[in-house]
Legacy VTK file of the C-alpha trace (Angstrom):
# vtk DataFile Version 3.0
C-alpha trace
ASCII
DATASET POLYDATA
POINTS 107 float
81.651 -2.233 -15.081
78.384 -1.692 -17.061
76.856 -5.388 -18.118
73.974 -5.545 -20.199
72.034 -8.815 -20.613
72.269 -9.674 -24.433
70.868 -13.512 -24.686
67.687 -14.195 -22.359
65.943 -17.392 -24.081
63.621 -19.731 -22.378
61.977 -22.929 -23.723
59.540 -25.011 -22.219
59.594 -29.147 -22.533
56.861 -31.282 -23.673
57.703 -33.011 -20.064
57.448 -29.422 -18.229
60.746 -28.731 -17.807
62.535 -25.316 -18.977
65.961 -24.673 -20.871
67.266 -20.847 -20.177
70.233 -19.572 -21.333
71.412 -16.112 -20.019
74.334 -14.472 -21.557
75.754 -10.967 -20.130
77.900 -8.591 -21.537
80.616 -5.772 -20.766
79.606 -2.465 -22.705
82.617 -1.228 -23.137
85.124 -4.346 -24.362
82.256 -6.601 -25.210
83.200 -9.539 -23.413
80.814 -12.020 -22.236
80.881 -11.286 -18.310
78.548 -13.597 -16.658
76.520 -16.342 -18.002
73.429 -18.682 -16.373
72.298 -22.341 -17.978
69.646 -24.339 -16.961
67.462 -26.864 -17.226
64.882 -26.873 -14.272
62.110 -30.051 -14.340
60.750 -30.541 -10.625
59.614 -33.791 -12.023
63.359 -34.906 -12.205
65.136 -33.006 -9.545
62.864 -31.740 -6.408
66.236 -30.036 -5.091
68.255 -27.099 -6.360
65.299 -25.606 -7.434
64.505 -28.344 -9.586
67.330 -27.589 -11.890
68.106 -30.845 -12.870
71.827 -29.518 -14.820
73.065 -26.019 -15.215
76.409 -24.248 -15.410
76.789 -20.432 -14.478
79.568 -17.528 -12.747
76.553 -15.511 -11.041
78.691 -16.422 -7.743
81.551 -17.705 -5.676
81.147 -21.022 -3.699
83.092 -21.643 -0.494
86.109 -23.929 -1.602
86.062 -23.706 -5.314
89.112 -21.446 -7.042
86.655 -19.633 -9.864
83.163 -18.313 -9.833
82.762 -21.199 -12.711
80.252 -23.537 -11.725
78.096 -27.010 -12.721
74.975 -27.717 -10.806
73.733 -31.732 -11.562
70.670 -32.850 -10.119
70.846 -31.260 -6.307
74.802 -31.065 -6.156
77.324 -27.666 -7.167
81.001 -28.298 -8.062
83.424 -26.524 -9.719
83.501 -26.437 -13.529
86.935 -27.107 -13.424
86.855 -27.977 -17.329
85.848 -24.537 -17.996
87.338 -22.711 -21.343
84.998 -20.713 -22.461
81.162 -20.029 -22.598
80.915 -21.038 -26.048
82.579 -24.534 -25.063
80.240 -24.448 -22.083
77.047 -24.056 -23.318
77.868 -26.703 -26.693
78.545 -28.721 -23.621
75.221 -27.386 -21.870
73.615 -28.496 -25.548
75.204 -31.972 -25.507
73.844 -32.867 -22.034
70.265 -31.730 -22.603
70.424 -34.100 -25.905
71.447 -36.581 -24.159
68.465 -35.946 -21.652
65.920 -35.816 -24.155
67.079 -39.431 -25.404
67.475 -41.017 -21.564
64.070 -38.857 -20.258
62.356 -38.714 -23.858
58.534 -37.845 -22.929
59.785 -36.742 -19.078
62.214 -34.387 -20.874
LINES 1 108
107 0 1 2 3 4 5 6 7 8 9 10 11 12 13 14 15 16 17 18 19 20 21 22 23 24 25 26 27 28 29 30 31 32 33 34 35 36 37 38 39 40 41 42 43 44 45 46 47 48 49 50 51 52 53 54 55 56 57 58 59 60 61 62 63 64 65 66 67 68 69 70 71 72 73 74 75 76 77 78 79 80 81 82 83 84 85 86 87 88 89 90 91 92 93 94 95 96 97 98 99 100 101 102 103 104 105 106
């Protein structure tokens, strides 16, 4: 299966953090195939790699029945409210809202 990446954005934080969305697609039916969000602030989450909320498919995890995944502040469980990535990252864009109003300058 040929996947090309077709959405790589990163944005920085006034509070150092960084939002990146990675979207990857199938060549030949166009289907999104694998998708990575984060929000990474070490000055909020020293574990995980700092990523303080994220949701992605780049891998399996021992126990969980899909690839679909939610990392939140240190801890991976299974996205078990996955539907699609659209849903997930409106999702991924109401939880970084709200963590711009609880964090505000830290954000």
């Amino acid at each position: 299966m040929a996947e090309i990446l077709i959405l790589d954005e990163r944005a920085r934080t006034k509070g150092g953090g960084t939002v990146r969305v990675q979207l990857w697609q199938n060549q030949h039916t166009l289907a999104i195939t694998s998708y990575a969000m984060a929000y990474i602030n070490d000055n909020i989450c020293s574990v995980d790699d700092g990523r303080v909320v994220g949701f992605d498919n780049a891998h399996a995890y021992l126990g969980h029945p899909t690839k679909h995944h939610r990392h939140w502040m240190g801890n991976v469980s299974h996205n078990k409210n996955f539907v699609s990535v659209s849903q997930t990252k409106e999702r991924f864009q109401r939880i970084l809202t709200w963590m711009k109003q609880h964090y505000k300058k830290g954000y």
